[in-house]
DONU-353567 format. One record per residue (C-alpha): residue number from 1; residue in one letter; x, y negated, z. Coordinates in steps of 0.5 Angstrom, whole numbers, plus 2048, in hexadecimal, padded with zeros to 3 digits. Layout:
> NUM_a_X_Y_Z
...
This chain:
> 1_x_929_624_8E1
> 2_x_929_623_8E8
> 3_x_92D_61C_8E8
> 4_x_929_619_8E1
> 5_x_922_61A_8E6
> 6_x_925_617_8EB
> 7_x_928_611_8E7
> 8_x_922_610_8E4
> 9_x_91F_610_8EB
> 10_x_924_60A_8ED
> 11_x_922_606_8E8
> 12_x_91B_606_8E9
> 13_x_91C_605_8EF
> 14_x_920_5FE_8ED
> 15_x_91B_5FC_8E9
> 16_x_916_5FD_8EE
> 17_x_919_5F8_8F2
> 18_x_918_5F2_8EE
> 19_x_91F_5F0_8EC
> 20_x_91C_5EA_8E7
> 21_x_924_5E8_8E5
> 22_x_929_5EB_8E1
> 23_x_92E_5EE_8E7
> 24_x_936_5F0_8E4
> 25_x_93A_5F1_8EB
> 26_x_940_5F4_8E6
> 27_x_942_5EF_8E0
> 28_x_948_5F2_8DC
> 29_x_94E_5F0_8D9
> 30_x_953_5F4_8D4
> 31_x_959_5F2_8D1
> 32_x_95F_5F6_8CE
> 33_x_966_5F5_8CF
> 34_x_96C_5F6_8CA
> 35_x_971_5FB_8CE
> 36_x_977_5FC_8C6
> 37_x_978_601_8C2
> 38_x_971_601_8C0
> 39_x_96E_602_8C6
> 40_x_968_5FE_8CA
> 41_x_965_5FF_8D1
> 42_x_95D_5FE_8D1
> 43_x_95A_5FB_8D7
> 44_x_954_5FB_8DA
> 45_x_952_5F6_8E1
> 46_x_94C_5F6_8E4
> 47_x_94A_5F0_8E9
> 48_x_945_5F3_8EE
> 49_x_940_5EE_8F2
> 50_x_93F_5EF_8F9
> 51_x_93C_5F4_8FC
> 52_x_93C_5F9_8F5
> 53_x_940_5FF_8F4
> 54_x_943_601_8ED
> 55_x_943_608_8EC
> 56_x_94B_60B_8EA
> 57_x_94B_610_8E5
> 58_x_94C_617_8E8
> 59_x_945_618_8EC
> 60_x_942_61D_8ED
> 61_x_93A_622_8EA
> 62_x_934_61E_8EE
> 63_x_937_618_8F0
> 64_x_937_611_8EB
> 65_x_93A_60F_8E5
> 66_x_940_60F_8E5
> 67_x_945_60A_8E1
> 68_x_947_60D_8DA
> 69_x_94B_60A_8D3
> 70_x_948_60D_8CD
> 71_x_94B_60B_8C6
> 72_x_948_60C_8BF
> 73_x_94E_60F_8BC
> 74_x_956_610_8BD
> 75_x_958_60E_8B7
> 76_x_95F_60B_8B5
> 77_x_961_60B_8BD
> 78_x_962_611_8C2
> 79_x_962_610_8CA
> 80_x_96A_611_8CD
> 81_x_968_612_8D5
> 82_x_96A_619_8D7
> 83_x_962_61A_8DB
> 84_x_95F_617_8D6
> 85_x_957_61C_8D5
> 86_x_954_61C_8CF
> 87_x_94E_61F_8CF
> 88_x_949_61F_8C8
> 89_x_942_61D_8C9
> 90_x_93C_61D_8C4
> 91_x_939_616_8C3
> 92_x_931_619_8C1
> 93_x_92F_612_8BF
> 94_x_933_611_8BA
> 95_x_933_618_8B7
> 96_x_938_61C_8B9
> 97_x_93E_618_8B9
> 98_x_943_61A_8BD
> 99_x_946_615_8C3
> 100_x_94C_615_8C7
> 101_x_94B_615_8CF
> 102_x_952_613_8D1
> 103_x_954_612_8D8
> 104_x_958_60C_8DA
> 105_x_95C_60B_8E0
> 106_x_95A_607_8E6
> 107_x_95A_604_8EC
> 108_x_95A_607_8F2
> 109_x_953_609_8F4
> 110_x_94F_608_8FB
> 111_x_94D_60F_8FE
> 112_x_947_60F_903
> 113_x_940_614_904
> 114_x_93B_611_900
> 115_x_934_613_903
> 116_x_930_610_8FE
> 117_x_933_615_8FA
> 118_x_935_61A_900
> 119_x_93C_61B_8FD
> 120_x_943_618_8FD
> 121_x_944_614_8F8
> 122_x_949_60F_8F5
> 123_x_948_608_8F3
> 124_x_94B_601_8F3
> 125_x_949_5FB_8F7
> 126_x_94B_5F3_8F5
> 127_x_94F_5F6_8EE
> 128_x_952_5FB_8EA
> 129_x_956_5FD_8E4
> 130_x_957_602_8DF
> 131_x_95C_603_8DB
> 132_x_960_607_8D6
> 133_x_966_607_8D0
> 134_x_965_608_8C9
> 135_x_969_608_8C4
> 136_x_967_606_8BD
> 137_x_968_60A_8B7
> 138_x_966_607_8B1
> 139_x_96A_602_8AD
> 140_x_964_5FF_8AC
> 141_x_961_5FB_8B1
> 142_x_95C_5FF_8B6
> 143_x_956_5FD_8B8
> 144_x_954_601_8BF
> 145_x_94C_601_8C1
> 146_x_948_605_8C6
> 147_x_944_603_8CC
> 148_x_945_604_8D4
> 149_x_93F_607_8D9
> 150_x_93E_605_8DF
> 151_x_939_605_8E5
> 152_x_939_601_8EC
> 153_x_936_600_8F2
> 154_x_935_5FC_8F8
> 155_x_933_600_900
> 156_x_92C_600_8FD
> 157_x_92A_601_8F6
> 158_x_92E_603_8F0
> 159_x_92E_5FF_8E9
> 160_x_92C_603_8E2
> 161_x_933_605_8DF
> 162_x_935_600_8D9
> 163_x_93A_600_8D4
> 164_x_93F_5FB_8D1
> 165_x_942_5FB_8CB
> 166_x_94A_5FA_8CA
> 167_x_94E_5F9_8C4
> 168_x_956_5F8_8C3
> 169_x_959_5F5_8BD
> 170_x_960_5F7_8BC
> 171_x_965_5F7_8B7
> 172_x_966_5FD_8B2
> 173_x_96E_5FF_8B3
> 174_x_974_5FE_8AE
> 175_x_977_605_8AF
> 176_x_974_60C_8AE
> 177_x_96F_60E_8A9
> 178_x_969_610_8AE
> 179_x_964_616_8AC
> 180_x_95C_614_8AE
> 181_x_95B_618_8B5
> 182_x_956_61A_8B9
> 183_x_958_61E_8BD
> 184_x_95A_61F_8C4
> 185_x_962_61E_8C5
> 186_x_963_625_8C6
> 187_x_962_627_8C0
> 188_x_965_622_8BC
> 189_x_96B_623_8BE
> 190_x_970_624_8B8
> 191_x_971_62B_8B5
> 192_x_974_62A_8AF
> 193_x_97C_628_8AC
> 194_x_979_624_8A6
> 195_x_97D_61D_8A4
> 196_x_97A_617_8A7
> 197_x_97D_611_8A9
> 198_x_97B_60F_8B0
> 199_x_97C_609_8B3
> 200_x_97E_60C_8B9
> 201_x_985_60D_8B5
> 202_x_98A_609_8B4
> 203_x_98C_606_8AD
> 204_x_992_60C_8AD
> 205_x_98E_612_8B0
> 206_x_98A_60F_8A9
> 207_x_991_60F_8A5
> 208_x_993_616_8A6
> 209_x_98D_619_8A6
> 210_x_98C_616_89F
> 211_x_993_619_89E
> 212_x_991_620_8A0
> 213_x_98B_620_89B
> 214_x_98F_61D_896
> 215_x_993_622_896
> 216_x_98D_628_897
> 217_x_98A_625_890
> 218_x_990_627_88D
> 219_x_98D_62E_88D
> 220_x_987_62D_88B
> 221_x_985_631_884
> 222_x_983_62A_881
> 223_x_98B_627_882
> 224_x_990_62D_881
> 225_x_98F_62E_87A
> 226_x_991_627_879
> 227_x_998_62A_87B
> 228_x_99A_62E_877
> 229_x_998_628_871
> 230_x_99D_624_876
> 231_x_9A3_627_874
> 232_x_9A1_628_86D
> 233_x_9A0_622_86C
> 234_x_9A6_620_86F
> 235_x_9AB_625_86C
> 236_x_9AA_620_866
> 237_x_9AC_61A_86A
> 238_x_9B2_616_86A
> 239_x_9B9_618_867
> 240_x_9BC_615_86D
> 241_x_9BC_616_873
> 242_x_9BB_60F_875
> 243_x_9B4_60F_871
> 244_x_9B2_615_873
> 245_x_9B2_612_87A
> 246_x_9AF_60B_878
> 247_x_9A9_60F_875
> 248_x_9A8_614_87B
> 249_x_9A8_60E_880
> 250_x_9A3_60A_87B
> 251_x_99F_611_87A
> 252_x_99F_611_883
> 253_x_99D_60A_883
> 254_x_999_60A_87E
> 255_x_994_610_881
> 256_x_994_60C_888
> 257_x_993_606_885
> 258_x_98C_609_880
> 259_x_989_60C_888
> 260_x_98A_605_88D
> 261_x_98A_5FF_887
> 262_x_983_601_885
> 263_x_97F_604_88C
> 264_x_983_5FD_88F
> 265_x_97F_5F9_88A
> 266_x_979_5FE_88B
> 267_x_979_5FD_893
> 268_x_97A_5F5_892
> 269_x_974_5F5_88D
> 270_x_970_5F9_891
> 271_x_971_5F6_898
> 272_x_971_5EE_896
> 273_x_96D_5EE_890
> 274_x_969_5F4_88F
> 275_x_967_5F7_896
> 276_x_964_5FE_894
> 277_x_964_5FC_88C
> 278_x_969_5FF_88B
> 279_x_968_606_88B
> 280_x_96D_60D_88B
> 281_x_968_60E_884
> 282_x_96F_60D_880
> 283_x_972_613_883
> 284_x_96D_617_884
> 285_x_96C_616_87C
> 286_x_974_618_87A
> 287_x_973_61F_87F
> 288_x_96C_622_87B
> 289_x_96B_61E_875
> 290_x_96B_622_86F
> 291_x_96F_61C_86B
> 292_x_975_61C_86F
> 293_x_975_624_871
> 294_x_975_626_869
> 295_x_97B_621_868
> 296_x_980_623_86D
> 297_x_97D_62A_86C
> 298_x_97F_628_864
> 299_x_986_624_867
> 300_x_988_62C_86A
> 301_x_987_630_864
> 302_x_98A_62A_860
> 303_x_990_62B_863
> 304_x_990_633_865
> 305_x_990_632_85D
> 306_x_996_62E_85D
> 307_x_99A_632_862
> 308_x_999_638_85E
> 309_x_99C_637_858
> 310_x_996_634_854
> 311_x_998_62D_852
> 312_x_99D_627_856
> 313_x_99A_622_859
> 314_x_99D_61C_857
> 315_x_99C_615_857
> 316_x_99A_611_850
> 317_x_9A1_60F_84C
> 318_x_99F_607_84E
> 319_x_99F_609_856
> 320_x_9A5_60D_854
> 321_x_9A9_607_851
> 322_x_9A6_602_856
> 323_x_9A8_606_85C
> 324_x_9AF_607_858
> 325_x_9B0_5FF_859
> 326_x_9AD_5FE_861
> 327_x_9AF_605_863
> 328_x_9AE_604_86A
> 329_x_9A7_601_869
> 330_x_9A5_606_865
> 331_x_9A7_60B_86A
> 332_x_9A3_608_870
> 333_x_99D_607_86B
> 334_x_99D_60F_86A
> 335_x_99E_610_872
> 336_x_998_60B_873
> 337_x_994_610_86E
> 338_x_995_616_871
> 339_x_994_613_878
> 340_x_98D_611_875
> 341_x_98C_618_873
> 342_x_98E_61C_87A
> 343_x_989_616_87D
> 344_x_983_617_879
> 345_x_984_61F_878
> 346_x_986_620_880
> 347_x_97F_61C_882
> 348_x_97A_621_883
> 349_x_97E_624_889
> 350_x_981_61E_88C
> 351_x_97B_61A_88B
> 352_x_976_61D_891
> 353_x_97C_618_895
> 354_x_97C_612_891
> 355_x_974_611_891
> 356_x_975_613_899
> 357_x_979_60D_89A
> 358_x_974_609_895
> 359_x_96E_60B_899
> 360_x_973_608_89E
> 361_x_974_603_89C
> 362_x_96E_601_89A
> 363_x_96D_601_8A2
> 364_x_971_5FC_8A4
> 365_x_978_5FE_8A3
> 366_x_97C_5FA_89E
> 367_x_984_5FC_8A0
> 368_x_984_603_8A4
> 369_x_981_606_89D
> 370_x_986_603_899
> 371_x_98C_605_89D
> 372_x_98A_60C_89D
> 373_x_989_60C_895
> 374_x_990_609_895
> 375_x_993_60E_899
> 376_x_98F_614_895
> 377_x_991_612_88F
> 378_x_999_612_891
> 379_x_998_619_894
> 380_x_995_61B_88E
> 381_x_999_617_889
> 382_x_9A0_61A_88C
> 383_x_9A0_621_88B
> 384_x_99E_61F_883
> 385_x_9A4_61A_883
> 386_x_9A9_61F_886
> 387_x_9A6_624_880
> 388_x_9A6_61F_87B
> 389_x_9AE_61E_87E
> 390_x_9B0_625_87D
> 391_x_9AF_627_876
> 392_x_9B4_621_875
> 393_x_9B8_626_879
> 394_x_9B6_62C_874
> 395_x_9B8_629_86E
> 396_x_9C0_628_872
> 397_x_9C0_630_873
> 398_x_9C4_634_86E
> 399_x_9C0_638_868
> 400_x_9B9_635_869
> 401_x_9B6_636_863
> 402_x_9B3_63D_863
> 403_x_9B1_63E_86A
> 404_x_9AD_637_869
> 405_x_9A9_638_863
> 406_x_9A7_63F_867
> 407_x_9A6_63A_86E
> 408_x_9A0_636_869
> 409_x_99D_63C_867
> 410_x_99C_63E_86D
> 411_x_999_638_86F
> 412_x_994_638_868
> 413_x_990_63E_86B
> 414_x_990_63C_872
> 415_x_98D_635_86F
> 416_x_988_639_86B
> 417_x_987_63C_872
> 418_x_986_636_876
> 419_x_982_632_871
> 420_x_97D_636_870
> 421_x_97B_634_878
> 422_x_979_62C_874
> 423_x_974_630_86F
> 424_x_971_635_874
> 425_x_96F_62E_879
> 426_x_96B_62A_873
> 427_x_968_632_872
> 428_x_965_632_879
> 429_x_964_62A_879
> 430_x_960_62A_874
> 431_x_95D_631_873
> 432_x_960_633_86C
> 433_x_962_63A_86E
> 434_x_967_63B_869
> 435_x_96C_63D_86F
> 436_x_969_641_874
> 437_x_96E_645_879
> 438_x_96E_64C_875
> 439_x_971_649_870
> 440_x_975_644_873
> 441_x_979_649_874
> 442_x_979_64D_86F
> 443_x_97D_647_86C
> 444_x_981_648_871
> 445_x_981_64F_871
> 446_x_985_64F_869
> 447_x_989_648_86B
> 448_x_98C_64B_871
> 449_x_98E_653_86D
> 450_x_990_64E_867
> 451_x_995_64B_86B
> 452_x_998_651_86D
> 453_x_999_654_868
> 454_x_99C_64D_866
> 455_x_9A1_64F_86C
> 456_x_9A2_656_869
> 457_x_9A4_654_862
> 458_x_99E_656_85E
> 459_x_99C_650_85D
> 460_x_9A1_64A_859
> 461_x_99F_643_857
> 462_x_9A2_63E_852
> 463_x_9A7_63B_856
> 464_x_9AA_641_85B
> 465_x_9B0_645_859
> 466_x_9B2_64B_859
> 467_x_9B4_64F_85F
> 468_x_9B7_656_85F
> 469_x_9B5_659_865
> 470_x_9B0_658_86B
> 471_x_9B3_654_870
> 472_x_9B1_656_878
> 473_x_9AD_64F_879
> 474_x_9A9_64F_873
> 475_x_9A8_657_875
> 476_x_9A6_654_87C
> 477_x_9A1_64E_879
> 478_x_99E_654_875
> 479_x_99C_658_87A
> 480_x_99A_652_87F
> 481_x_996_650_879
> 482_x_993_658_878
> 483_x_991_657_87F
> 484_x_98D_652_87F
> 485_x_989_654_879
> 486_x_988_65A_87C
> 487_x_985_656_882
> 488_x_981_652_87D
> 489_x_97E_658_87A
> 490_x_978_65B_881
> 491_x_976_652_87F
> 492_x_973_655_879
> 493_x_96E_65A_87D
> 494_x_96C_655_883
> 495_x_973_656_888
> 496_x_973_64F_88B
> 497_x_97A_64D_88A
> 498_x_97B_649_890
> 499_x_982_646_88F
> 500_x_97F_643_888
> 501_x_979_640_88B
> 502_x_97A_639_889
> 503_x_97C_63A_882
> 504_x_977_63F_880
> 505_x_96F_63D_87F
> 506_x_96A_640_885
> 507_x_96A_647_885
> 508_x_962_646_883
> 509_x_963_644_87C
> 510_x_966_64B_87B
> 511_x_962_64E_875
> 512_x_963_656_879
> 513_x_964_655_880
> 514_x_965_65D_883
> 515_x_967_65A_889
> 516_x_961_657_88A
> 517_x_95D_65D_889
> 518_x_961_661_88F
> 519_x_960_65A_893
> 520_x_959_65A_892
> 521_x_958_661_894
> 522_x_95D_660_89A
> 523_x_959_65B_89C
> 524_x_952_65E_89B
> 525_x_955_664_8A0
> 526_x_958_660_8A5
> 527_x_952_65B_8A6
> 528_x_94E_661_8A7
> 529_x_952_665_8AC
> 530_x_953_65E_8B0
> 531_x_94D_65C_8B0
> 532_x_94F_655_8AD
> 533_x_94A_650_8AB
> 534_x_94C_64C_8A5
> 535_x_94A_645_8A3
> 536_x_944_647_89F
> 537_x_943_640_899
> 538_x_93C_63D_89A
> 539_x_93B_63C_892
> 540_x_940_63C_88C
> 541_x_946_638_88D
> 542_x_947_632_888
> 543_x_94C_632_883
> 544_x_94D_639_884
> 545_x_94D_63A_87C
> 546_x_954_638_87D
> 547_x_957_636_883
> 548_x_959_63C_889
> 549_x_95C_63F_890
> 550_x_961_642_88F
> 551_x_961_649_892
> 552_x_95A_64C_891
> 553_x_957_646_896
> 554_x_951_643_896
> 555_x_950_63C_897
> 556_x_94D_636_894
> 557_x_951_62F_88F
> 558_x_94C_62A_891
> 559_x_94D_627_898
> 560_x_945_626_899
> 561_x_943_62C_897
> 562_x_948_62F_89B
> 563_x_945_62B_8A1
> 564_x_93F_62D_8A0
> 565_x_940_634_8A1
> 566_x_944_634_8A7
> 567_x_93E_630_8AA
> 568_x_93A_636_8A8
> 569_x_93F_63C_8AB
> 570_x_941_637_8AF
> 571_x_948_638_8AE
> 572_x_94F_634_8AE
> 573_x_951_632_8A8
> 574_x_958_632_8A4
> 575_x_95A_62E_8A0
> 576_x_960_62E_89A
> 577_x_961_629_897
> 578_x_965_62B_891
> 579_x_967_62A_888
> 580_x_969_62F_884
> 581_x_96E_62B_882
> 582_x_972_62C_889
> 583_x_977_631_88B
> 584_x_977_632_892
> 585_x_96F_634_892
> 586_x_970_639_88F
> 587_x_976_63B_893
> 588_x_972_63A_899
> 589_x_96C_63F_896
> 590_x_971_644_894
> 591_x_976_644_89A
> 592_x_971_641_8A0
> 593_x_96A_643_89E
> 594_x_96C_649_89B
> 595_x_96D_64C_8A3
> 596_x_967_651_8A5
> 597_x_967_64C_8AC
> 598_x_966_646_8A8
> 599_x_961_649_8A3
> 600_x_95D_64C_8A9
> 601_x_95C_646_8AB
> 602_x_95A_642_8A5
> 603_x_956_647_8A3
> 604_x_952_647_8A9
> 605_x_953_642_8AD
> 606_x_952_63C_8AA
> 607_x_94D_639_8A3
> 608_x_954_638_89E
> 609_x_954_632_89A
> 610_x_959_630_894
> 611_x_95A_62A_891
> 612_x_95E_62A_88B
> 613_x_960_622_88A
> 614_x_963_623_883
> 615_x_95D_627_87F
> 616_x_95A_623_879
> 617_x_955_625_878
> 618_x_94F_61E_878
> 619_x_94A_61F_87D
> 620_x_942_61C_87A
> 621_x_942_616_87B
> 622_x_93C_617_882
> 623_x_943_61A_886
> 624_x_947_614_885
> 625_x_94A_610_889
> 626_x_94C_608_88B
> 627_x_953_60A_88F
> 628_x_952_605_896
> 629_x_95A_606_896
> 630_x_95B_602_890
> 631_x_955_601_88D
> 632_x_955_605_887
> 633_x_950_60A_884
> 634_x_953_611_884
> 635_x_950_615_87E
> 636_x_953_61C_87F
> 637_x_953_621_884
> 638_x_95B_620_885
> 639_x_95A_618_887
> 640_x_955_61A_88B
> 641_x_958_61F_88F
> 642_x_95F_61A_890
> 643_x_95A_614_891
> 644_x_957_618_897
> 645_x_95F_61A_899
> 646_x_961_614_89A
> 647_x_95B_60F_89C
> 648_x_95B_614_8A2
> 649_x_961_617_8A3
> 650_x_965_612_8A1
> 651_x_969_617_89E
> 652_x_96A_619_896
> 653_x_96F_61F_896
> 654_x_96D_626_896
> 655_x_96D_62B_898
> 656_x_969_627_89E
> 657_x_965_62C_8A3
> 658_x_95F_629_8A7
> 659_x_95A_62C_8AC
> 660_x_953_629_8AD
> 661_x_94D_62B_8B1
> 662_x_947_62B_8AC
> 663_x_946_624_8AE
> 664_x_94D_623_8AB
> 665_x_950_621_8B1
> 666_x_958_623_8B2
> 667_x_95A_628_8B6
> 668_x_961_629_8B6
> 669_x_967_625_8B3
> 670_x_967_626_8AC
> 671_x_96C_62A_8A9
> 672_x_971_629_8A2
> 673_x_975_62D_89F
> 674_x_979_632_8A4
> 675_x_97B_63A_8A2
> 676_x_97A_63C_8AA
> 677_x_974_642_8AA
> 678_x_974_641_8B2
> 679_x_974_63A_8B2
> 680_x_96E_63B_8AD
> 681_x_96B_640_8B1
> 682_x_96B_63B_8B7
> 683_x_969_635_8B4
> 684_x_962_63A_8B1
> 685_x_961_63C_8B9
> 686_x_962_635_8BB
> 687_x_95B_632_8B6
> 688_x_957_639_8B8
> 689_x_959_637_8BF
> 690_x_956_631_8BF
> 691_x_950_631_8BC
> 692_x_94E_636_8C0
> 693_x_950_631_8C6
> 694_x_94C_62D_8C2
> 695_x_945_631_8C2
> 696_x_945_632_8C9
> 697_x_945_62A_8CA
């Protein structure tokens, strides 16, 4: 209060003076320069007349004004300078607005006692400069503004404090995707293991790290049960050994080819024709859309139909005597087909990775993307083509006939099984309610007890022969098939099944959930005893008639109004970005959100926000949208929500986590897909942290 009466004072005793002439002893000049690798370093001089005296930025309470860079945001960049200070500041004028003081580098100041001030104060005399490195962010171009402060004085008076404007325009980059940032370095830096290419690698760290993902994907509940159709496909291949390994090569090739061939021609459309026209929709279609769901469920049992015995499948007589004349042909052709079917089937898991490289390149990125999807496509078409090689082998070994036909068998009821997945994600997507958890598992349940008593004996189909006595193995494969059934069977009565989490549907569509009932008891007891304070929702969530959190939590599934209340607590929020259709969600909620620590934390810490970006269901016409990503109107909740993602995230994969102040600020690098519970843990207190830093500024 002290040092705005006596700044009022000095200006009043300025204007007095009588000064008729508009006086700028202090001109400024600001200029950046390129440093590589993404980096710039933004400089401010000061030329100061005769006689006059800028103030450095570090001074003390009671003296003048000292001199202070203020930026609107800091968007698409970060400042690399270890000392860098960032202090948030309110801009009342404009409504609240939080603004970033940022302090530079600067010149060596002057040290003397000032005794207008009666204090020591550091100032410059004929010129200064302040100055300070960044590093852009963004692949889009970046557009950094804000405004200096700064006061002056001569030995007798002091002018006004003034302001200037500054505004730097700089290239976006062509390397990483950037995730929109306000927040303080600190707590910006990375705290997740989720894929990405950054630019900072080089073009093989990209390869490999493509080559490692290519081969997770192989263990992903949408890709393994297209090996088991490999090699009954191929047990019917070629009648020499030199066909079968024509085939095989043409089935791996053919696999590599349907992943890289299209997206190259995606990423080309998109980076010289289309700028952001074309869009990751295609992808999110073949992963949720009921269509393409319900066929390859129908394409599963179909074949677990055929592999039991009910009927042959076999090509029409006139493809049978066309192949008979180009035999070679018809082969590779069967191969290419089969290629197709793995591809289409397999893309509601590997899909998250290809529409990352899409949205990447959508930024800029023409080449990285391409090779990355070549080398995920050879990692993940080498184990087929190894399989598609070895049931030639089988057919080599002596007395093949029986065993194989039970070998079929056995993969009929697992396709029964794992089909089963294609129908329970359109259930979800669209709502139908047909094939909820409880009896999911049901289904399972009988499938499961079936086979083993197959392995026993008790069962027989149409093709098996006889076998005179149990062997060990088939006793070993019985057993392990009764252990799995009795695993299965507390699913029915709410137990989690954590290690089937991503191929069952969420535990809130159970019908009967007696876990739940205890959970909920146990919480009520612990909450009361503890003295925890859980998030109370300020009105009836939307969509609440049909969407859920896992785990009794409470939250919202409508980003507005989820803000909206967190102003009104004043709380942090948590955002999930998630689908119905994806498998790692669910992992992550029954093996990471289940931990009494992370939902400690969720419950009481933060206001949660789930954003389904695959749900159906069509929004009034009032809550549309005209995407400002690609320009197109968004008609569902799921469209919305995966416009959002990707407009401000710049990210479509999910599970995708993000923490934001109530001013939807971010406050900690947002996290994907990653099993570690500490990690998670951490990555919570990080947020909460920061936000109460942020309260006290």
């Amino acid at each position: 209060m002290k040092k705005k009466l006596y700044l009022v004072v000095l200006v009043f005793l300025f204007i007095s003076a009588g000064f008729a002439q508009i006086v700028e002893p202090v001109k400024w000049n600001y200029t950046k320069k390129e440093l590589g690798n993404n980096e710039y370093e933004l400089i401010f001089k000061a030329t100061i007349d005769k006689g006059w005296h800028l103030y450095s930025q570090n001074i003390g309470d009671n003296g003048p004004i000292p001199t202070s860079f203020v930026f609107n945001n800091l968007d698409g960049f970060e400042f690399v300078d270890k000392n860098i200070k960032i202090k948030r500041v309110e801009d009342f004028e404009n409504g609240g607005d939080s603004l970033y003081q940022v302090t530079f580098d600067e010149t060596k100041p002057i040290v003397e006692f000032d005794p207008n001030f009666n204090m020591k104060l550091k100032f410059y005399a004929d010129n200064a400069e302040f100055k300070s490195k960044i590093k852009v962010t963004s692949p889009k171009p970046v557009s950094i503004k804000g405004y200096l402060e700064f006061m002056c004085c001569d030995d007798e008076k002091c002018l006004p404090p003034d302001e200037m404007d500054f505004e730097f325009s700089i290239p976006g980059t062509t390397g990483e995707t950037a995730v929109t940032s306000t927040g303080s370095q600190e707590e910006l830096k990375a705290t997740d293991g989720s894929l990405g290419f950054n630019a900072n690698k080089s073009m093989w760290d990209i390869i490999i790290e493509a080559i490692i993902w290519g081969f997770v994907a192989l263990l992903t509940p949408c890709v393994f049960p297209m090996i088991p159709m490999t090699i009954t496909f191929f047990l019917k291949g070629g009648q020499n050994k030199r066909q079968g390994r024509i085939q095989a090569s043409a089935y791996g090739i053919s696999i590599v080819l349907l992943y890289t061939i299209p997206i190259a021609i995606i990423i080309l459309i998109t980076y010289f024709v289309g700028g952001k026209t074309v869009t990751t929709d295609i992808f999110n279609w073949l992963s949720t859309h009921w269509i393409p769901n319900v066929f390859f469920f129908l394409i599963f049992m179909f074949f677990a139909a055929s592999f039991l015995g009910m009927f042959e499948i076999i090509l029409p007589s006139w493809m049978v005597s066309k192949a008979d004349s180009k035999a070679d042909k018809g082969g590779i052709v069967g191969a290419f087909f089969m290629a197709l079917t793995l591809v289409l089937v397999s893309f509601s898991c590997t899909g998250p990775l290809v529409g990352t490289v899409l949205v990447k390149s959508a930024q800029g990125a023409v080449f990285e993307p391409i090779f990355a999807m070549l080398a995920f496509s050879v990692a993940f078409a080498l184990p087929f083509t190894l399989f598609a090689f070895f049931p030639g082998w089988l057919k080599q070994m002596p007395k093949s006939g029986g065993w194989l036909n039970s070998v079929k068998v056995v993969l009929g009821f697992i396709e029964i099984a794992l089909g089963l997945k294609f129908l329970s994600i359109a259930d979800q997507t669209y709502h139908w309610g047909i094939l909820d958890r409880d009896i999911y598992l049901a289904i399972w349940i009988v499938t499961f007890f079936l086979l083993g008593l197959y392995f026993l004996g008790k069962i027989k189909f149409a093709n098996d022969s006889d076998y005179p006595y149990l062997s060990v193995p088939r006793l070993g494969l019985a057993i392990i098939t009764f252990t799995f059934v009795v695993y299965l069977i507390p699913g029915m009565f709410g137990a989690p099944l954590k290690a089937l989490a991503g191929y069952l549907p969420p535990q809130q569509t159970h019908d009967f959930d007696i876990n739940a009932i205890i959970r909920d008891n146990i919480k009520t007891i612990s909450i009361t005893s503890s003295g925890e304070d859980p998030t109370e929702l300020c009105e009836k969530p939307k969509y609440a008639d049909f969407l859920h959190l896992p785990h009794g939590l409470e939250g919202y599934f409508d980003y507005d109004q989820g803000m909206s209340c967190a102003k009104k607590l004043n709380k942090p929020v948590f955002i999930d970005f998630t689908g119905h259709g994806c498998v790692n969600c669910r992992e992550m909620e029954a093996n990471v959100w289940s931990d009494p620590k992370v939902l400690k934390i969720l419950r009481s810490d933060f206001v949660v926000i789930a954003l389904y970006v695959d749900d159906k269901t069509r929004l009034p016409k009032e809550d549309w949208i005209t995407s400002e990503y690609d320009g197109k109107v968004k008609k569902s909740v799921g469209k919305k929500n995966a416009d959002f993602q990707v407009s401000r995230f710049e990210m479509n994969a999910q599970p995708f986590y993000v923490l934001l102040d109530n001013k939807g600020e971010l406050l900690a690098r947002p996290r994907s897909y990653d099993l570690e519970v500490t990690a998670f843990v951490d990555f919570l207190k990080t947020g909460i942290k920061a936000y109460k830093e942020r309260e006290k500024n």
